[in-house]
VEXDREN-2710 file (C-alpha; in Angstrom, 1 decimal):
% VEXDREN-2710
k/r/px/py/pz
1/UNK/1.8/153.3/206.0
2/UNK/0.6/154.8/202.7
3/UNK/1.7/152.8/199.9
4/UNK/1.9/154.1/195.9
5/UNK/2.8/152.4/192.7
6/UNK/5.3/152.1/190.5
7/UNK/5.4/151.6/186.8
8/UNK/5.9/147.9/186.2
9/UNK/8.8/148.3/183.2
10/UNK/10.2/151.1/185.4
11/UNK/10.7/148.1/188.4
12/UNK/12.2/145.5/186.2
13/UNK/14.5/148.0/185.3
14/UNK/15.7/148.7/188.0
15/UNK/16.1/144.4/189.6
16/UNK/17.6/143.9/186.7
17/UNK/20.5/146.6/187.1
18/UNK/20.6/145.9/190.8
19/UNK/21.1/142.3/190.1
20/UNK/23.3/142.7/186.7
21/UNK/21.2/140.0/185.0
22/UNK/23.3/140.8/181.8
23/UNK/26.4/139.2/183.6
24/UNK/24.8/135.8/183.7
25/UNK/24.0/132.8/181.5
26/UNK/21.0/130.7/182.9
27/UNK/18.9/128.5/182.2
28/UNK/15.9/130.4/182.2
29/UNK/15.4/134.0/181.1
30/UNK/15.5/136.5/184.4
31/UNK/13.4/139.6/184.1
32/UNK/10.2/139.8/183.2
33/UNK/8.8/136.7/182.4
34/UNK/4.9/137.2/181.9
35/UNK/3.7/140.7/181.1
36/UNK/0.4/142.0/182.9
37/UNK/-0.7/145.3/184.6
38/UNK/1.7/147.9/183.9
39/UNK/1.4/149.9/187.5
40/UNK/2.3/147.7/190.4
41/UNK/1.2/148.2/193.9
42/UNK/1.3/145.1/195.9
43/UNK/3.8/142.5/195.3
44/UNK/3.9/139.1/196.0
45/UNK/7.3/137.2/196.4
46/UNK/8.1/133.2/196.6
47/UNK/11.0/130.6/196.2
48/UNK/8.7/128.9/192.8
49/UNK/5.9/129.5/191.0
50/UNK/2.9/127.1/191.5
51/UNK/-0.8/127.0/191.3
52/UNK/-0.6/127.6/195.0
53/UNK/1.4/131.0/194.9
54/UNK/-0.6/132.2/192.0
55/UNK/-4.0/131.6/194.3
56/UNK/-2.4/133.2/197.4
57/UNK/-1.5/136.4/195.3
58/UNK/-5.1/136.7/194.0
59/UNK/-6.6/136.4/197.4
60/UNK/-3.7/139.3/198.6
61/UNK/-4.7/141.4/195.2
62/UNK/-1.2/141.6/194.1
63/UNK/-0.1/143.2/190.6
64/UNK/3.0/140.9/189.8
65/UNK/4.2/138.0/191.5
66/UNK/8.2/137.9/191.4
67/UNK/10.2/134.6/192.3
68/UNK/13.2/132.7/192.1
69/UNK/12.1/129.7/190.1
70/UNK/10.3/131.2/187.4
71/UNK/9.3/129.6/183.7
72/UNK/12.2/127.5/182.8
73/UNK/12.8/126.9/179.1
74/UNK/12.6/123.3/180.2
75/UNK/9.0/124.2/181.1
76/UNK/8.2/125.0/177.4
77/UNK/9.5/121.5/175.2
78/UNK/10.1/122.5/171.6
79/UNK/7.9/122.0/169.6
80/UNK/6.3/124.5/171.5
81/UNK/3.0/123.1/173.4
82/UNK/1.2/124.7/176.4
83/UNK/-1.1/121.3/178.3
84/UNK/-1.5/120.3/181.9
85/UNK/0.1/122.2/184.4
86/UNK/2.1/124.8/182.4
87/UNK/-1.8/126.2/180.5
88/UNK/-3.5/126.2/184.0
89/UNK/-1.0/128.6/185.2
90/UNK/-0.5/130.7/182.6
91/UNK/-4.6/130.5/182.1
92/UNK/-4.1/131.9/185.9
93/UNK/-2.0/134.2/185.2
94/UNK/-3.1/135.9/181.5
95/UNK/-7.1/136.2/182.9
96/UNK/-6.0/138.4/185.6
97/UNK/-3.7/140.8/184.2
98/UNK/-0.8/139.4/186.7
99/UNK/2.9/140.4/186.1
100/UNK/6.0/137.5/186.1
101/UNK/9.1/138.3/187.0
102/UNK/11.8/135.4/187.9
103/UNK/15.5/136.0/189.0
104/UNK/17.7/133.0/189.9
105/UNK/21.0/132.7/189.1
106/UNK/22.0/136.8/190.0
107/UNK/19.9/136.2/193.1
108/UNK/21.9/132.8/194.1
109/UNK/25.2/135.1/193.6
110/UNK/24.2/138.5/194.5
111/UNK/27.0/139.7/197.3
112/UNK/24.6/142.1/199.2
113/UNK/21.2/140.3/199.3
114/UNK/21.7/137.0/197.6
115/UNK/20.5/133.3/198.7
116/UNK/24.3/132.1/199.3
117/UNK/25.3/135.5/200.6
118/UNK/22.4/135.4/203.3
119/UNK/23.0/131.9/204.3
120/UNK/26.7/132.9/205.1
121/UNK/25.4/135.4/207.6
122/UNK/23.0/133.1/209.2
123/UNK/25.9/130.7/209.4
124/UNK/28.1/133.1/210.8
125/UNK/30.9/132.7/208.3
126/UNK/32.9/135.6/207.5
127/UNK/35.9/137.0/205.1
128/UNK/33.9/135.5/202.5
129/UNK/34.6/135.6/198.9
130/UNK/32.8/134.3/195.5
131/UNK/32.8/130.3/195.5
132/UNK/31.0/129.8/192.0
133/UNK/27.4/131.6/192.3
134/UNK/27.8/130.8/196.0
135/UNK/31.0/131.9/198.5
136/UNK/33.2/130.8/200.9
137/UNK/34.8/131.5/203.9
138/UNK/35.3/131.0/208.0
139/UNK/33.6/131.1/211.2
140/UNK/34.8/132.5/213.8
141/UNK/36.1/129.9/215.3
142/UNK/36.5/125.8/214.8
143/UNK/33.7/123.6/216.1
144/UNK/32.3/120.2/215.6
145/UNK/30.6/119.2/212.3
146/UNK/27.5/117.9/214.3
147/UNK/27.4/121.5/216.2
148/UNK/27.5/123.3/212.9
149/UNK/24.9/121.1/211.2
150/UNK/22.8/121.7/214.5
151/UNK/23.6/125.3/213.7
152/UNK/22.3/125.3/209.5
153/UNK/19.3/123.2/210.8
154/UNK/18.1/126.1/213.7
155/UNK/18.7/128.5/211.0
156/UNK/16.7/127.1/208.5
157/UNK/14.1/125.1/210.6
158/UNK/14.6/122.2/208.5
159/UNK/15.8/119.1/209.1
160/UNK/19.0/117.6/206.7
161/UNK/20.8/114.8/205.1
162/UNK/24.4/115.4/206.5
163/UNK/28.1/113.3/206.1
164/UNK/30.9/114.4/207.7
165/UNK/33.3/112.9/205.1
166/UNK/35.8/112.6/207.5
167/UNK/35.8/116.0/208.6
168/UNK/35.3/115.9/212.8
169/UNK/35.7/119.9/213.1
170/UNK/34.6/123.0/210.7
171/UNK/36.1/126.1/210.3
172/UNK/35.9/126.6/206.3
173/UNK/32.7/126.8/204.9
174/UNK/31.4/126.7/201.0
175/UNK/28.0/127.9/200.7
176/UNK/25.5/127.0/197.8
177/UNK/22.3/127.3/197.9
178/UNK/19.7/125.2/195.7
179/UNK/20.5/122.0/193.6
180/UNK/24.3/122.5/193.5
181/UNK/25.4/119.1/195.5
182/UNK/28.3/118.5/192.5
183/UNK/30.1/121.3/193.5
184/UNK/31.3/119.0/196.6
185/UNK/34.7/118.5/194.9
186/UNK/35.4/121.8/193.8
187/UNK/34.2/123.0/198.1
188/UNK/37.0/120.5/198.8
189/UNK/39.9/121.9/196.1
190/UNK/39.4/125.4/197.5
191/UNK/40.2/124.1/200.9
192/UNK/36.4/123.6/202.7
193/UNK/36.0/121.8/205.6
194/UNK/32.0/121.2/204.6
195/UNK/29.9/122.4/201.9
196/UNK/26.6/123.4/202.0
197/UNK/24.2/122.6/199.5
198/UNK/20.3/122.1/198.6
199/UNK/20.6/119.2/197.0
200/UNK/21.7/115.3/197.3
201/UNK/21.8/112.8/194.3
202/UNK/22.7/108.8/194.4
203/UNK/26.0/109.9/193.6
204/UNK/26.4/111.7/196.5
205/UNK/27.3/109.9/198.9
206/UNK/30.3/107.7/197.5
207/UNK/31.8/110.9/196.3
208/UNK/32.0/112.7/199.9
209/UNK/33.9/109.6/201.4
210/UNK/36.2/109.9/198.2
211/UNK/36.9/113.4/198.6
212/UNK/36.7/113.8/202.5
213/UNK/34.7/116.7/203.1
214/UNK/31.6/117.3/205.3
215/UNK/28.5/117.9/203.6
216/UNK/25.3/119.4/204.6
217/UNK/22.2/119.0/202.3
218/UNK/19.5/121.6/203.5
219/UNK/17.0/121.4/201.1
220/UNK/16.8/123.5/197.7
221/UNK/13.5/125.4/199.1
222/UNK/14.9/126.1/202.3
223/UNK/18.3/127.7/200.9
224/UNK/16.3/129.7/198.7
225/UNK/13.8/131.7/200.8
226/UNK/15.9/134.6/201.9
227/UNK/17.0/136.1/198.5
228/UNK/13.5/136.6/196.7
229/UNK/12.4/138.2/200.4
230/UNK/15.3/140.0/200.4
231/UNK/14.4/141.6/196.5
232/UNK/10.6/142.1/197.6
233/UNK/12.3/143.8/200.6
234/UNK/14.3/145.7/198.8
235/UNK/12.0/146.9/195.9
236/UNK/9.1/147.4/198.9
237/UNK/11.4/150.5/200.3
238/UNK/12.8/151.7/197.2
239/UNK/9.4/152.6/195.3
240/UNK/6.8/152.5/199.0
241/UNK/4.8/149.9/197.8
242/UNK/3.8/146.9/199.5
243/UNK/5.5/143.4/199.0
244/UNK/4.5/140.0/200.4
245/UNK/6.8/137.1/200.9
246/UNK/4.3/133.6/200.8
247/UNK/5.4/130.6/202.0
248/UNK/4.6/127.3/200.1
249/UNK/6.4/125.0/202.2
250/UNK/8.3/122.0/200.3
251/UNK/10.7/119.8/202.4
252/UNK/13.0/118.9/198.9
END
């Protein structure tokens, strides 16, 4: 395949409209995060920026280097100073001309090729509709909680921390991916027989016996790989240039 290149503002432009960024407060700003090269051939996508993803796209020669977990305004503390980890990426990133581009809340809810939307389809639960930046909906049919956390483990090749809460069979599923785990109560208002999450705090626990609904934590990374494919995917067709998706595993 013969691959071209796109201008880099003429890309963003176009994630940003198909994810309707402008619809969304977040905690970090999605877009264009880091501004380098502006034509873009090769395309590197990952669940969160590290040292490790930032090497792996300057072996591959990328031009930008889009994720889910971007820069977080956490990442910057005001007063503004730039030491340890957050200067040797940046130092990374400035000396070779690489472009930044983080989405994560529009990807989480994005009906078509989002995290929670994609995890619903590996799931196999349909007539689903918007459950925060995540959704909800059925299977097919009603099975047993420990077949259906067999199921989201296969899926994901990962390995969970699950509670049934009570809950001996599944039909009604709540899907959100990443650190979402207090959303349990509001998976169990809107009727959910488990929820699925990325995420599991010491609070946890105590609260899934109190409500009574199953609850499946899968890991924030591994509910989060298929949207920021899905984008580099997406973009790869659109403008026929060449995108990467790059593992970094991390069981959390």
């Amino acid at each position: 395949m013969i691959y071209m290149s796109v201008k880099r503002d003429k890309l963003i432009a176009f994630c940003d409209e198909y994810l309707k960024v402008a619809d969304f407060e977040d905690k970090c700003f999605n877009g264009l995060q880091v501004e380098g090269k502006e034509d873009v051939a090769k395309i590197v996508t990952g669940v969160s920026l590290s040292k490790k993803l930032i090497e792996e796209a300057l072996k591959l020669q990328a031009d930008m280097i889009m994720v889910h977990h971007g820069f977080f305004s956490s990442e910057f503390p005001a007063p503004l100073h730039l030491t340890g980890y957050r200067r040797n990426r940046l130092k990374m990133i400035l000396a070779n001309d690489l472009n930044v581009a983080g989405y994560h809340l529009p990807l989480d809810a994005h009906p078509v090729i989002g995290d929670n939307i994609s995890l619903c389809k590996k799931f196999g639960v349909k007539k689903t509709r918007p459950f925060s930046v995540g959704f909800i909906g059925e299977l097919d049919r009603e099975i047993d909680f420990e077949r259906f956390r067999t199921l989201v483990e296969k899926q994901l090749c990962t390995q969970s921390f699950a509670m049934a809460g009570g809950k001996k069979k599944v039909k009604k599923v709540a899907v959100i991916s990443g650190g979402d785990s207090p959303d349990l109560e509001p998976a169990a208002l809107a009727g959910a027989d488990v929820f699925v999450t990325g995420d599991v705090r010491e609070d946890t626990v105590r609260r899934i016996e109190e409500v009574g609904i199953g609850f499946i934590n899968a890991g924030h990374y591994n509910t989060e790989k298929e949207g920021i494919r899905n984008l580099g995917e997406l973009v790869a067709k659109k403008f026929k240039i060449e995108a990467k998706f790059v593992d970094v595993p991390n069981d959390i």
